[in-house]
C-alpha positions in Angstrom: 15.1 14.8 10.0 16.7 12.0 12.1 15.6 9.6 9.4 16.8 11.9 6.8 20.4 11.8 8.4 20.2 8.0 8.8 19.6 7.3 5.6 21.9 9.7 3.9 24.7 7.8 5.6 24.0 4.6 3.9 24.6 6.7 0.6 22.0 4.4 -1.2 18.8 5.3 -3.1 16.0 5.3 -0.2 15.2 9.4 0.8 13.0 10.7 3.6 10.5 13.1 2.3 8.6 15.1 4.7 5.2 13.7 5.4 4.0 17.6 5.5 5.4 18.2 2.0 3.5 15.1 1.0 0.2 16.4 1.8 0.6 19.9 0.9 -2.3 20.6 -1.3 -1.6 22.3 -4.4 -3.5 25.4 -5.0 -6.7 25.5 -7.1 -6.1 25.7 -10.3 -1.8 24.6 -9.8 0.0 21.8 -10.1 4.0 20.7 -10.6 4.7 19.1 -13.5 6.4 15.6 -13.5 9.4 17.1 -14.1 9.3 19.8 -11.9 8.1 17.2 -9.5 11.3 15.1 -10.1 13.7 17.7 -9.3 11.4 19.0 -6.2 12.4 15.2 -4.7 15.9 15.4 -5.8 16.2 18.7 -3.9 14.7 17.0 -0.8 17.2 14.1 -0.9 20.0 16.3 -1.3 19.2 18.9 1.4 18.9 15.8 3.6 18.7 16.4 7.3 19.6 20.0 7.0 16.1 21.0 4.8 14.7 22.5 7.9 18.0 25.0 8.3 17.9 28.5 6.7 21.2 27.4 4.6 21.1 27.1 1.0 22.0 23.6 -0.8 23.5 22.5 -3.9 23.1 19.9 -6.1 24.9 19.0 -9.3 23.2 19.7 -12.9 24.4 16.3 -14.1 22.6 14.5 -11.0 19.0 16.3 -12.6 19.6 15.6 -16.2 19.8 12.0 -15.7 16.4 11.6 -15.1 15.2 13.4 -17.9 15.1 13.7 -21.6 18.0 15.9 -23.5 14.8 18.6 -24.2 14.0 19.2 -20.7 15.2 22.9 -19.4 16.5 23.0 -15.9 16.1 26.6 -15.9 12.5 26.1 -16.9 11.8 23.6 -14.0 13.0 26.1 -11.3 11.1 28.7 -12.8 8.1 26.1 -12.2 8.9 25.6 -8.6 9.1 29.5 -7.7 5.9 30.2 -8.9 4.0 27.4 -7.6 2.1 28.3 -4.9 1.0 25.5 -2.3 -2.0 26.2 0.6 -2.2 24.5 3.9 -4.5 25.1 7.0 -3.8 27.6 9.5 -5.0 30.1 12.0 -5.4 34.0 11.4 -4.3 36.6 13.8 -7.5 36.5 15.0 -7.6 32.7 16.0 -9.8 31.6 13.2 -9.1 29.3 10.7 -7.5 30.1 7.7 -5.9 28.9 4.5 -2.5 29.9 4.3 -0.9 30.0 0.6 3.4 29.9 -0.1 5.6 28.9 -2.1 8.7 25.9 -1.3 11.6 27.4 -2.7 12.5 31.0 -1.8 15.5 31.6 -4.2 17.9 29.7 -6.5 21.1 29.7 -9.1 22.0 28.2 -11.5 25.8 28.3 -13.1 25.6 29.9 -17.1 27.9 27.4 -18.5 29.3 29.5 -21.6 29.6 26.4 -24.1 25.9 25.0 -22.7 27.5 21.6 -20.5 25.7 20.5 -18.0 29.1 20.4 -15.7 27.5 23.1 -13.2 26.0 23.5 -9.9 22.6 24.7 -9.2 21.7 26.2 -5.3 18.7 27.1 -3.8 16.9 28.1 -0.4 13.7 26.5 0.7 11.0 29.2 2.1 10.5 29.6 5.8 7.3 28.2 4.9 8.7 25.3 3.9 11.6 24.8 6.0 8.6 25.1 9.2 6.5 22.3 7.7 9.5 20.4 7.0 10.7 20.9 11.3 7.1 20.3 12.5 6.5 17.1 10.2 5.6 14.0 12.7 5.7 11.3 9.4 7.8 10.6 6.7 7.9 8.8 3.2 11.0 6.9 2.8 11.2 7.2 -1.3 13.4 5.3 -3.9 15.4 7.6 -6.0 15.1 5.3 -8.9 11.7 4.8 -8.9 10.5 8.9 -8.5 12.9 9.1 -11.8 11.1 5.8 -13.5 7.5 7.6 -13.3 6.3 8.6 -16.5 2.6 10.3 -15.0 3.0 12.7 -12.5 -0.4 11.5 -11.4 1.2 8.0 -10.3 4.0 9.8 -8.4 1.6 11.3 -6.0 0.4 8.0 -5.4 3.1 7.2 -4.8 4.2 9.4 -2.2 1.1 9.1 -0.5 1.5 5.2 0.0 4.5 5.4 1.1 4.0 8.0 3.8 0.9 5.6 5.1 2.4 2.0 4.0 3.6 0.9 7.8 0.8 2.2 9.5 -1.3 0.6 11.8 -4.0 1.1 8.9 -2.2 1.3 6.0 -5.1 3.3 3.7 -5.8 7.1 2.5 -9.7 7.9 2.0 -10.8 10.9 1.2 -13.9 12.8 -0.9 -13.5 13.5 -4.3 -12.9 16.9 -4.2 -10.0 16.3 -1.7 -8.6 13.2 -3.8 -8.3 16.0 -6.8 -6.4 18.2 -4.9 -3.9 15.8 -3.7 -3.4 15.0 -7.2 -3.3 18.5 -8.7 -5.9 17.7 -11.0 -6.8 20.5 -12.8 -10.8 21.7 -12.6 -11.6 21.3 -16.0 -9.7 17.8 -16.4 -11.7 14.2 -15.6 -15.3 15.9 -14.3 -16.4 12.1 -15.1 -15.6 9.7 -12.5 -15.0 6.7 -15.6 -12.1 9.2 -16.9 -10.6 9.8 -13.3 -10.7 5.8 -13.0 -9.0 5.2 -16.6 -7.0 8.3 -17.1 -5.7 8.5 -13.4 -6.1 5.8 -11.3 -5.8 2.9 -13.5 -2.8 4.2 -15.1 -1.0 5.4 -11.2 -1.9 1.6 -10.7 -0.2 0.2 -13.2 3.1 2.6 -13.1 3.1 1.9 -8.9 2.6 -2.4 -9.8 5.9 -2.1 -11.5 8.1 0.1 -9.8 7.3 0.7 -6.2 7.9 -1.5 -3.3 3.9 -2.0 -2.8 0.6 -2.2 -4.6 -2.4 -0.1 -4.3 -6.3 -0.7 -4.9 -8.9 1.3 -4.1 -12.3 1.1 -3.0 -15.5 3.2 -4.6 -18.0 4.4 -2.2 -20.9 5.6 -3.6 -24.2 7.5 -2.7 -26.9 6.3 -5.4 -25.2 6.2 -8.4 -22.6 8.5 -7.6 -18.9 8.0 -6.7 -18.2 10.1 -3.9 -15.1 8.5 -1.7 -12.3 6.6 -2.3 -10.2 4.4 -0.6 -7.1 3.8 -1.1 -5.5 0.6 0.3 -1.0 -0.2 0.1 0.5 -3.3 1.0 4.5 -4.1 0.7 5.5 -6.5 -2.2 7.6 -8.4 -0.6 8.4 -8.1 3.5 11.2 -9.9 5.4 10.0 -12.8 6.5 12.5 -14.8 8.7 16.4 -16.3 7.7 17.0 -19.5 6.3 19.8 -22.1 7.6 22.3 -20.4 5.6 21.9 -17.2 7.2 20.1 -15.4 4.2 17.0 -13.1 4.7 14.0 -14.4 3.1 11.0 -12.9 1.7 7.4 -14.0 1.9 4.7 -12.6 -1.2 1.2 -10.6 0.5 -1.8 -12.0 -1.0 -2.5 -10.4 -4.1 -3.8 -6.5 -3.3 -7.3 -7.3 -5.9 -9.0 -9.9 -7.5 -7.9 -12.0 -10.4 -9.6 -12.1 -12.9 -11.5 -14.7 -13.8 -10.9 -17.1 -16.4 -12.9 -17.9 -19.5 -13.1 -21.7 -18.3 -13.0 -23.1 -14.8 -10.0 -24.6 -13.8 -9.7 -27.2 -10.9 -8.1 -26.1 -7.6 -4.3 -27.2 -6.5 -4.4 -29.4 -4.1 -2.8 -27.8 -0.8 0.3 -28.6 0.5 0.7 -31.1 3.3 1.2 -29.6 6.3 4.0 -30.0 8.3 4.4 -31.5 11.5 4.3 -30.1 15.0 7.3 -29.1 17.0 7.9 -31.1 19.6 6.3 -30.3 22.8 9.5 -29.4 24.6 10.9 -27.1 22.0 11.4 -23.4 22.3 8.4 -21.5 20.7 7.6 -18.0 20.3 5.8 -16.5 23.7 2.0 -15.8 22.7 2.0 -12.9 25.0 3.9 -9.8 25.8 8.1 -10.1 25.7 8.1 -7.9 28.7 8.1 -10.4 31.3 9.5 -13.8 31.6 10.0 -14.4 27.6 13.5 -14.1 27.1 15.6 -14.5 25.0 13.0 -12.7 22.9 12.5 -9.8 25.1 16.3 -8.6 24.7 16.5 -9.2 21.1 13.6 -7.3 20.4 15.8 -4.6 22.7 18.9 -5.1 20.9 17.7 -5.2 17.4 14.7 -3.3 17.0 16.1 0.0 16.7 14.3 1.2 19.7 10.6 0.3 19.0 8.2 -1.2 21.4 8.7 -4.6 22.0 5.5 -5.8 21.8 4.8 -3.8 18.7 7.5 -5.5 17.1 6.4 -9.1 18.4 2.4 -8.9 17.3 4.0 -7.6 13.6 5.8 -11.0 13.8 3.0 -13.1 14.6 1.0 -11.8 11.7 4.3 -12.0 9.0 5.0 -15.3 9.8 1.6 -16.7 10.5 0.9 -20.1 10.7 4.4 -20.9 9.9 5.3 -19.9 13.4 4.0 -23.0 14.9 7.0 -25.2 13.1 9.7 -22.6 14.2 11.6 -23.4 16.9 15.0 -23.5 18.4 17.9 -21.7 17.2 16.2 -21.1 13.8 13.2 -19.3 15.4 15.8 -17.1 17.3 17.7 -16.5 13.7 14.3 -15.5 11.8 13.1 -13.5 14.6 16.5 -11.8 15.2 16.5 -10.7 11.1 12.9 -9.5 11.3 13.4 -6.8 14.1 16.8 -5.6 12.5 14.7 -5.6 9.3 11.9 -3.9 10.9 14.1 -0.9 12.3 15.5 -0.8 9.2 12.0 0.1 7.2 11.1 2.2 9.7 13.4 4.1 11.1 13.6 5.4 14.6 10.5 6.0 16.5 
Protein backbone atom coordinates (compact mmCIF):
# COMPACT_ATOMS: atom_id res chain seq x y z
CA UNK A 1 0.00 0.00 0.00
CA UNK A 2 3.11 2.20 0.59
CA UNK A 3 3.88 1.71 -3.14
CA UNK A 4 0.35 2.28 -4.01
CA UNK A 5 0.58 5.78 -2.26
CA UNK A 6 4.03 6.52 -3.83
CA UNK A 7 3.03 6.10 -6.97
CA UNK A 8 -0.32 7.76 -6.96
CA UNK A 9 1.55 10.96 -6.10
CA UNK A 10 3.55 11.02 -9.28
CA UNK A 11 -0.05 11.19 -10.95
CA UNK A 12 1.45 9.17 -14.00
CA UNK A 13 0.34 5.86 -15.58
CA UNK A 14 2.38 3.09 -13.35
CA UNK A 15 -0.37 1.39 -10.61
CA UNK A 16 0.48 -1.08 -7.78
CA UNK A 17 -1.72 -4.10 -8.01
CA UNK A 18 -1.73 -6.38 -5.21
CA UNK A 19 0.45 -9.42 -5.76
CA UNK A 20 -2.54 -11.45 -3.87
CA UNK A 21 -5.08 -10.24 -6.43
CA UNK A 22 -2.65 -11.34 -9.05
CA UNK A 23 -2.69 -14.86 -8.13
CA UNK A 24 -6.15 -15.24 -7.06
CA UNK A 25 -7.29 -18.19 -9.01
CA UNK A 26 -10.51 -17.97 -10.67
CA UNK A 27 -13.02 -20.51 -9.86
CA UNK A 28 -13.56 -23.64 -12.02
CA UNK A 29 -15.43 -23.09 -14.56
CA UNK A 30 -15.13 -18.63 -14.18
CA UNK A 31 -13.33 -16.23 -15.59
CA UNK A 32 -13.41 -12.11 -16.07
CA UNK A 33 -13.80 -11.00 -19.20
CA UNK A 34 -11.18 -8.50 -20.85
CA UNK A 35 -13.36 -5.96 -20.19
CA UNK A 36 -14.38 -6.67 -16.94
CA UNK A 37 -10.77 -7.33 -16.32
CA UNK A 38 -9.99 -3.72 -17.53
CA UNK A 39 -12.19 -1.92 -15.21
CA UNK A 40 -11.20 -4.50 -12.18
CA UNK A 41 -7.45 -2.70 -12.72
CA UNK A 42 -8.93 0.69 -13.15
CA UNK A 43 -10.66 0.20 -9.76
CA UNK A 44 -7.43 -0.89 -8.21
CA UNK A 45 -5.51 2.20 -9.44
CA UNK A 46 -8.12 4.41 -8.29
CA UNK A 47 -8.67 3.04 -4.75
CA UNK A 48 -4.95 3.47 -4.47
CA UNK A 49 -3.46 3.09 -1.09
CA UNK A 50 -6.85 3.15 0.60
CA UNK A 51 -8.05 -0.46 -1.18
CA UNK A 52 -7.46 -2.21 2.02
CA UNK A 53 -9.93 0.37 3.98
CA UNK A 54 -13.65 -0.47 4.43
CA UNK A 55 -14.49 2.94 2.51
CA UNK A 56 -16.09 2.92 -0.70
CA UNK A 57 -14.28 4.66 -3.94
CA UNK A 58 -15.34 6.45 -6.92
CA UNK A 59 -14.25 6.62 -10.16
CA UNK A 60 -15.47 8.68 -13.14
CA UNK A 61 -17.63 6.88 -16.08
CA UNK A 62 -15.63 8.78 -18.66
CA UNK A 63 -12.18 7.48 -17.18
CA UNK A 64 -13.79 3.54 -18.08
CA UNK A 65 -15.20 4.27 -21.44
CA UNK A 66 -12.04 5.38 -22.75
CA UNK A 67 -10.72 2.09 -22.91
CA UNK A 68 -13.39 0.58 -24.56
CA UNK A 69 -15.56 0.37 -27.53
CA UNK A 70 -18.99 2.75 -27.73
CA UNK A 71 -20.91 -1.04 -27.38
CA UNK A 72 -19.41 -1.94 -24.17
CA UNK A 73 -22.02 -1.65 -21.01
CA UNK A 74 -20.60 -0.48 -17.84
CA UNK A 75 -23.52 -1.69 -16.10
CA UNK A 76 -22.86 -5.01 -17.65
CA UNK A 77 -19.20 -5.13 -16.49
CA UNK A 78 -20.03 -4.63 -12.78
CA UNK A 79 -22.62 -7.04 -12.97
CA UNK A 80 -19.58 -9.40 -14.18
CA UNK A 81 -17.50 -8.49 -11.25
CA UNK A 82 -20.27 -9.23 -8.51
CA UNK A 83 -20.86 -12.43 -9.51
CA UNK A 84 -17.45 -13.66 -10.16
CA UNK A 85 -16.36 -15.78 -7.59
CA UNK A 86 -12.51 -16.18 -6.97
CA UNK A 87 -10.96 -19.28 -4.48
CA UNK A 88 -7.85 -19.06 -2.49
CA UNK A 89 -6.29 -21.47 0.09
CA UNK A 90 -7.20 -21.43 3.56
CA UNK A 91 -7.76 -23.18 6.88
CA UNK A 92 -11.25 -24.49 8.24
CA UNK A 93 -12.35 -24.03 11.80
CA UNK A 94 -10.99 -27.12 12.28
CA UNK A 95 -7.29 -26.36 11.18
CA UNK A 96 -7.44 -28.22 8.00
CA UNK A 97 -6.96 -26.96 4.80
CA UNK A 98 -9.47 -25.62 2.88
CA UNK A 99 -10.48 -23.71 -0.27
CA UNK A 100 -12.03 -20.62 0.52
CA UNK A 101 -14.35 -19.10 -2.43
CA UNK A 102 -15.50 -14.89 -2.55
CA UNK A 103 -16.13 -12.50 -4.47
CA UNK A 104 -13.86 -8.75 -4.86
CA UNK A 105 -16.43 -6.27 -4.96
CA UNK A 106 -19.10 -6.31 -2.22
CA UNK A 107 -21.45 -3.44 -3.67
CA UNK A 108 -21.52 -0.68 -6.27
CA UNK A 109 -23.47 2.40 -8.06
CA UNK A 110 -23.72 3.68 -10.68
CA UNK A 111 -25.39 7.34 -11.55
CA UNK A 112 -28.76 6.77 -14.24
CA UNK A 113 -27.89 9.60 -16.37
CA UNK A 114 -31.52 10.53 -17.81
CA UNK A 115 -30.31 11.59 -21.44
CA UNK A 116 -27.70 8.31 -21.43
CA UNK A 117 -23.97 10.66 -21.10
CA UNK A 118 -21.42 9.06 -19.73
CA UNK A 119 -20.85 12.45 -17.33
CA UNK A 120 -21.41 10.24 -14.10
CA UNK A 121 -19.81 8.65 -11.26
CA UNK A 122 -19.72 5.04 -10.43
CA UNK A 123 -18.75 3.84 -6.55
CA UNK A 124 -18.16 0.68 -5.18
CA UNK A 125 -16.87 -1.34 -1.93
CA UNK A 126 -14.28 -4.08 -2.24
CA UNK A 127 -15.30 -7.40 -0.02
CA UNK A 128 -13.56 -7.98 3.28
CA UNK A 129 -12.23 -10.70 1.39
CA UNK A 130 -10.67 -8.65 -0.73
CA UNK A 131 -9.71 -5.78 1.12
CA UNK A 132 -7.71 -8.81 3.63
CA UNK A 133 -5.75 -10.14 0.73
CA UNK A 134 -5.18 -6.78 -0.47
CA UNK A 135 -3.53 -5.71 3.65
CA UNK A 136 -1.70 -9.16 3.85
CA UNK A 137 -0.15 -8.90 0.17
CA UNK A 138 3.91 -9.07 0.68
CA UNK A 139 4.40 -8.34 -3.44
CA UNK A 140 3.21 -6.12 -5.93
CA UNK A 141 2.82 -5.56 -9.72
CA UNK A 142 3.62 -2.16 -10.72
CA UNK A 143 1.15 -1.97 -13.97
CA UNK A 144 0.96 0.58 -16.89
CA UNK A 145 -2.43 2.03 -17.23
CA UNK A 146 -1.99 2.34 -20.91
CA UNK A 147 -0.87 -0.85 -21.62
CA UNK A 148 -3.84 -3.00 -19.38
CA UNK A 149 -6.22 -0.66 -21.83
CA UNK A 150 -3.98 -1.70 -25.15
CA UNK A 151 -4.69 -5.59 -24.55
CA UNK A 152 -6.90 -6.94 -26.86
CA UNK A 153 -6.82 -11.00 -25.26
CA UNK A 154 -7.58 -11.19 -21.86
CA UNK A 155 -5.34 -14.15 -21.91
CA UNK A 156 -2.20 -11.81 -22.58
CA UNK A 157 -3.27 -9.53 -19.69
CA UNK A 158 -2.77 -12.26 -17.22
CA UNK A 159 0.49 -12.64 -18.46
CA UNK A 160 0.93 -9.81 -18.04
CA UNK A 161 0.26 -9.24 -14.60
CA UNK A 162 2.04 -12.21 -13.66
CA UNK A 163 5.42 -10.99 -15.12
CA UNK A 164 5.19 -8.04 -13.71
CA UNK A 165 4.54 -9.23 -10.19
CA UNK A 166 7.85 -11.64 -10.65
CA UNK A 167 9.98 -9.37 -13.22
CA UNK A 168 12.69 -7.96 -10.37
CA UNK A 169 13.04 -11.02 -8.66
CA UNK A 170 15.89 -12.68 -7.76
CA UNK A 171 14.56 -15.40 -10.35
CA UNK A 172 12.52 -13.69 -12.42
CA UNK A 173 10.23 -16.98 -13.80
CA UNK A 174 6.59 -18.48 -12.97
CA UNK A 175 6.40 -22.45 -13.47
CA UNK A 176 3.73 -24.21 -12.80
CA UNK A 177 1.71 -27.69 -14.08
CA UNK A 178 -0.77 -27.45 -16.53
CA UNK A 179 -3.58 -27.69 -14.67
CA UNK A 180 -2.40 -24.75 -12.42
CA UNK A 181 -1.17 -22.58 -15.61
CA UNK A 182 -5.14 -22.98 -16.80
CA UNK A 183 -6.38 -21.68 -13.73
CA UNK A 184 -4.27 -18.68 -13.64
CA UNK A 185 -5.48 -17.97 -16.97
CA UNK A 186 -9.16 -18.70 -16.47
CA UNK A 187 -9.20 -21.01 -19.18
CA UNK A 188 -12.29 -22.53 -19.44
CA UNK A 189 -12.46 -26.64 -19.17
CA UNK A 190 -13.74 -27.38 -22.37
CA UNK A 191 -11.39 -24.70 -24.23
CA UNK A 192 -7.58 -25.78 -25.65
CA UNK A 193 -7.56 -29.67 -24.08
CA UNK A 194 -4.65 -29.89 -26.86
CA UNK A 195 -1.41 -28.54 -25.77
CA UNK A 196 -0.66 -27.24 -29.77
CA UNK A 197 -4.04 -24.97 -29.30
CA UNK A 198 -2.91 -23.67 -25.73
CA UNK A 199 0.57 -22.86 -27.52
CA UNK A 200 -1.10 -21.05 -30.68
CA UNK A 201 -4.35 -19.79 -29.30
CA UNK A 202 -2.89 -18.64 -25.87
CA UNK A 203 0.57 -18.43 -25.51
CA UNK A 204 1.78 -17.44 -28.75
CA UNK A 205 -0.77 -14.82 -29.10
CA UNK A 206 -0.03 -13.29 -24.91
CA UNK A 207 3.52 -13.35 -26.51
CA UNK A 208 3.07 -11.34 -29.17
CA UNK A 209 0.44 -8.66 -27.40
CA UNK A 210 3.27 -8.57 -24.23
CA UNK A 211 6.49 -8.01 -27.19
CA UNK A 212 4.66 -4.86 -28.07
CA UNK A 213 3.26 -3.30 -25.26
CA UNK A 214 4.77 -4.17 -22.00
CA UNK A 215 8.01 -3.08 -20.55
CA UNK A 216 9.54 -6.89 -20.83
CA UNK A 217 9.31 -10.10 -22.92
CA UNK A 218 8.40 -13.50 -22.00
CA UNK A 219 9.31 -17.07 -23.24
CA UNK A 220 8.63 -20.12 -21.96
CA UNK A 221 10.00 -23.33 -21.53
CA UNK A 222 8.07 -26.96 -22.29
CA UNK A 223 8.82 -29.72 -19.97
CA UNK A 224 7.58 -32.84 -20.89
CA UNK A 225 7.21 -36.40 -19.53
CA UNK A 226 7.32 -38.77 -22.77
CA UNK A 227 5.51 -37.03 -25.25
CA UNK A 228 3.49 -35.10 -23.05
CA UNK A 229 3.62 -31.37 -22.00
CA UNK A 230 3.18 -31.23 -18.51
CA UNK A 231 5.06 -27.83 -17.05
CA UNK A 232 5.74 -24.68 -18.18
CA UNK A 233 8.08 -22.13 -17.54
CA UNK A 234 7.76 -18.93 -17.89
CA UNK A 235 10.82 -16.66 -18.10
CA UNK A 236 10.49 -12.10 -18.09
CA UNK A 237 13.18 -9.94 -18.74
CA UNK A 238 12.92 -5.85 -18.84
CA UNK A 239 13.20 -4.30 -22.38
CA UNK A 240 15.24 -1.78 -21.70
CA UNK A 241 16.93 -1.16 -18.01
CA UNK A 242 18.91 2.01 -16.89
CA UNK A 243 22.12 1.46 -17.56
CA UNK A 244 24.42 4.45 -16.44
CA UNK A 245 24.34 8.57 -17.48
CA UNK A 246 26.13 9.90 -20.24
CA UNK A 247 28.48 13.17 -20.08
CA UNK A 248 25.47 15.25 -20.62
CA UNK A 249 23.73 14.07 -17.68
CA UNK A 250 21.11 11.95 -19.60
CA UNK A 251 20.02 8.34 -18.39
CA UNK A 252 20.84 5.84 -20.82
CA UNK A 253 19.53 2.51 -21.62
CA UNK A 254 21.24 -0.70 -22.47
CA UNK A 255 18.97 -3.66 -24.73
CA UNK A 256 18.88 -7.49 -22.73
CA UNK A 257 19.84 -10.09 -25.06
CA UNK A 258 17.10 -11.17 -27.05
CA UNK A 259 14.50 -13.28 -24.49
CA UNK A 260 14.54 -16.49 -27.59
CA UNK A 261 16.14 -17.53 -30.48
CA UNK A 262 16.19 -15.94 -33.91
CA UNK A 263 15.23 -17.55 -36.30
CA UNK A 264 17.39 -18.85 -38.60
CA UNK A 265 17.82 -17.64 -41.97
CA UNK A 266 17.35 -19.37 -45.28
CA UNK A 267 21.15 -18.72 -46.23
CA UNK A 268 24.08 -18.26 -43.83
CA UNK A 269 25.23 -15.07 -43.44
CA UNK A 270 28.89 -14.11 -42.19
CA UNK A 271 29.39 -12.88 -38.67
CA UNK A 272 30.10 -8.95 -37.82
CA UNK A 273 33.24 -8.52 -36.86
CA UNK A 274 33.31 -7.39 -32.99
CA UNK A 275 34.00 -4.13 -31.94
CA UNK A 276 37.49 -3.20 -30.79
CA UNK A 277 37.68 -3.09 -27.32
CA UNK A 278 38.53 -0.35 -25.50
CA UNK A 279 41.31 0.44 -23.42
CA UNK A 280 42.03 -0.03 -19.73
CA UNK A 281 41.61 2.63 -17.17
CA UNK A 282 44.51 3.69 -15.91
CA UNK A 283 45.87 1.86 -12.93
CA UNK A 284 45.37 4.75 -10.56
CA UNK A 285 41.84 5.67 -11.46
CA UNK A 286 38.87 5.23 -9.31
CA UNK A 287 37.00 1.87 -10.05
CA UNK A 288 34.04 0.32 -8.73
CA UNK A 289 34.96 -1.83 -5.31
CA UNK A 290 34.62 -5.71 -6.32
CA UNK A 291 33.40 -6.42 -2.81
CA UNK A 292 30.80 -5.25 -0.35
CA UNK A 293 30.21 -1.16 -0.02
CA UNK A 294 29.94 -1.68 3.64
CA UNK A 295 33.36 -1.08 4.55
CA UNK A 296 36.08 1.06 3.33
CA UNK A 297 34.37 1.74 -0.39
CA UNK A 298 33.17 5.07 -0.22
CA UNK A 299 32.06 7.28 -1.94
CA UNK A 300 29.94 4.28 -3.14
CA UNK A 301 28.77 3.06 0.12
CA UNK A 302 26.81 6.55 0.85
CA UNK A 303 25.39 6.89 -2.47
CA UNK A 304 24.03 3.60 -2.49
CA UNK A 305 22.58 5.09 1.07
CA UNK A 306 21.49 8.23 -0.25
CA UNK A 307 19.90 7.15 -3.41
CA UNK A 308 18.71 3.71 -3.21
CA UNK A 309 15.53 4.40 -1.63
CA UNK A 310 16.52 2.32 1.30
CA UNK A 311 17.62 -1.09 -0.26
CA UNK A 312 20.54 -3.02 0.75
CA UNK A 313 23.64 -1.74 -0.37
CA UNK A 314 25.07 -4.58 -1.58
CA UNK A 315 22.01 -5.78 -3.32
CA UNK A 316 22.06 -2.71 -5.23
CA UNK A 317 25.96 -2.98 -6.07
CA UNK A 318 25.93 -6.89 -7.36
CA UNK A 319 22.62 -5.56 -9.62
CA UNK A 320 25.26 -3.01 -10.98
CA UNK A 321 27.90 -5.25 -11.69
CA UNK A 322 25.69 -7.55 -13.81
CA UNK A 323 23.85 -4.27 -15.78
CA UNK A 324 26.85 -2.82 -16.64
CA UNK A 325 29.11 -5.77 -17.21
CA UNK A 326 32.10 -5.66 -18.84
CA UNK A 327 31.74 -2.00 -19.47
CA UNK A 328 32.50 -1.42 -15.91
CA UNK A 329 36.13 -1.98 -16.38
CA UNK A 330 36.46 1.49 -18.59
CA UNK A 331 34.27 3.47 -16.03
CA UNK A 332 36.01 5.52 -13.91
CA UNK A 333 36.17 8.82 -12.16
CA UNK A 334 33.51 11.25 -11.93
CA UNK A 335 31.55 9.47 -14.77
CA UNK A 336 31.48 6.08 -12.81
CA UNK A 337 30.15 8.07 -9.82
CA UNK A 338 27.41 9.84 -12.38
CA UNK A 339 26.29 6.30 -13.86
CA UNK A 340 26.28 4.65 -10.61
CA UNK A 341 24.53 7.55 -8.85
CA UNK A 342 21.42 7.26 -11.77
CA UNK A 343 21.27 3.50 -11.42
CA UNK A 344 20.40 3.30 -7.62
CA UNK A 345 17.87 6.43 -7.95
CA UNK A 346 16.66 4.40 -10.98
CA UNK A 347 16.62 1.23 -9.11
CA UNK A 348 14.39 2.65 -6.08
CA UNK A 349 12.44 4.00 -8.52
CA UNK A 350 11.35 0.45 -10.18
CA UNK A 351 11.05 -0.95 -7.14
CA UNK A 352 9.72 0.80 -4.70
CA UNK A 353 10.52 0.65 -0.99
CA UNK A 354 11.58 -2.48 0.47
Amino acid sequence: MRVAHALQLRDGDEFAKPGNLVEVRFVKGQSLSLTAARLLALMILTAGGDAWQPIPHRMRKADIRRGHKSNERIADMLEELHRTLFATDDLSWRGKKAVKRFALIQSSKEEAEEEGGESGWIEWEFTPDARRLIRESETYAVLNRQAVLGFRSIYALRLYEMGALRLHRRQSIWRGDITAIRAAFGIAPELYSDFAQLRRKVLEKARNEIDSLAHFTVDWREIRRGRAVVELEFVFREKRAPAAIGEGGELGFAEPPPSRPLPKAAEPTPAPQPAPRKPPAPAGAMRFPAGSLRFGAEPFGNIAVENGGGWDRDLIAEAYRTQMGERLEHLTGAKLVKSFTGFCQSFAARRGRP
